[in-house]
C-alpha positions as CSV (number, residue, x, y, z in Angstrom):
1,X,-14.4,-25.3,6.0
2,X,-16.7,-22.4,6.0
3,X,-19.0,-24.4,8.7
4,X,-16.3,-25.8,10.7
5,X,-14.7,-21.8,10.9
6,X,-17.8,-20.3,10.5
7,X,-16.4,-18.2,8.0
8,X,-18.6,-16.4,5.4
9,X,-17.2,-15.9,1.7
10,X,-17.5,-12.4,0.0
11,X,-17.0,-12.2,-3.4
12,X,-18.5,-9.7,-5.6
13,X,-20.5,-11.2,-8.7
14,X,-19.0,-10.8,-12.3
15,X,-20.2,-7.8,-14.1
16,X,-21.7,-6.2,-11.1
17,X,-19.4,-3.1,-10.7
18,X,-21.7,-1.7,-7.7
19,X,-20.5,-4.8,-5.8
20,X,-17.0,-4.0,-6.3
21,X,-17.5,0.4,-5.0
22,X,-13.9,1.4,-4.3
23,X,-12.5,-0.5,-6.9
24,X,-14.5,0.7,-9.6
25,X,-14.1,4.2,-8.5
26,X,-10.1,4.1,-8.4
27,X,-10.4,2.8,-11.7
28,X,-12.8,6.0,-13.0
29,X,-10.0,8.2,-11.4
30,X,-7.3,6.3,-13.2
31,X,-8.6,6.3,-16.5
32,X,-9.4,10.0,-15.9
33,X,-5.9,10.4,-15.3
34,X,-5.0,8.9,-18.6
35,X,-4.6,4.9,-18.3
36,X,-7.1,4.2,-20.9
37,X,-7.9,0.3,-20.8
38,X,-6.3,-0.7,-23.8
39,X,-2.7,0.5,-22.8
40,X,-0.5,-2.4,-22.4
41,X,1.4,-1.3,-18.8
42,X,4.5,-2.7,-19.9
43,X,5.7,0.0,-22.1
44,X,4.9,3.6,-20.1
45,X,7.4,5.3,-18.8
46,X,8.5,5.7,-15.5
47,X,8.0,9.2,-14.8
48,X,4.5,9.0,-16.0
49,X,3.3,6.2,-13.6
50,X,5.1,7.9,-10.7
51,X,3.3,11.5,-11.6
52,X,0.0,9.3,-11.6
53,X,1.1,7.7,-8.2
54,X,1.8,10.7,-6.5
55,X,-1.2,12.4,-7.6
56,X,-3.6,9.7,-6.6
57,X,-1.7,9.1,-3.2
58,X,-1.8,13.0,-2.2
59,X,-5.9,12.5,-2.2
60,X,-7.7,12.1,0.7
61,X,-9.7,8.9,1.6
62,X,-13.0,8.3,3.5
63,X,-11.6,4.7,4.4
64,X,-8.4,6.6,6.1
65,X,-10.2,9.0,8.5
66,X,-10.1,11.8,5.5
67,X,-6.1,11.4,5.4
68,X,-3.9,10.8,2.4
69,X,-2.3,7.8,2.0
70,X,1.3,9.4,2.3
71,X,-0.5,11.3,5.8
72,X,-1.6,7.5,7.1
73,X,2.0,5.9,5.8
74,X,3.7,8.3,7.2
75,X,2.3,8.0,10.8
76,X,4.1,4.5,11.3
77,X,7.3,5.5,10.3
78,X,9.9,6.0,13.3
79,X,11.1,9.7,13.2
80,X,14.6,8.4,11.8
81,X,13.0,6.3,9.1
82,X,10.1,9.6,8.1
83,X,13.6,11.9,7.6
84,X,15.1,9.1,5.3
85,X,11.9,9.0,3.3
């Protein structure tokens, strides 16, 4: 298929973390934050993965023009919808 398409696969190799940049460094900033690797998600609590959410979406991104998340949601959201949110 990849001939036929000319399409080119892209996978990073296993237990290469350079391959994999962004995700490796979201998950530096997330243990930072206190989700250690052996927590079993199931059982936080609400709050605390919302305050971890909103923290990590209020920081600015290189891959969003140096916007938030919230900043780049936010501009494709009608004005009705944005005073809803």
């Amino acid at each position: 298929m990849e001939e036929n398409c000319q399409l080119i696969d892209i996978n990073a190799e296993v237990d290469v973390p350079e391959q994999r940049g962004l995700n490796e460094n979201n998950n530096r900033l997330l243990r930072r934050d206190g989700l250690r690797t052996d927590m079993d998600f199931r059982y936080l609590r609400d709050d605390f993965v919302a305050a971890i959410a909103n923290k990590r979406n209020r920081i600015s991104r290189k891959s969003l023009n140096y916007r938030t998340p919230i900043e780049a949601f936010m501009k494709y959201l009608t004005k009705d919808a944005s005073i809803n949110f």
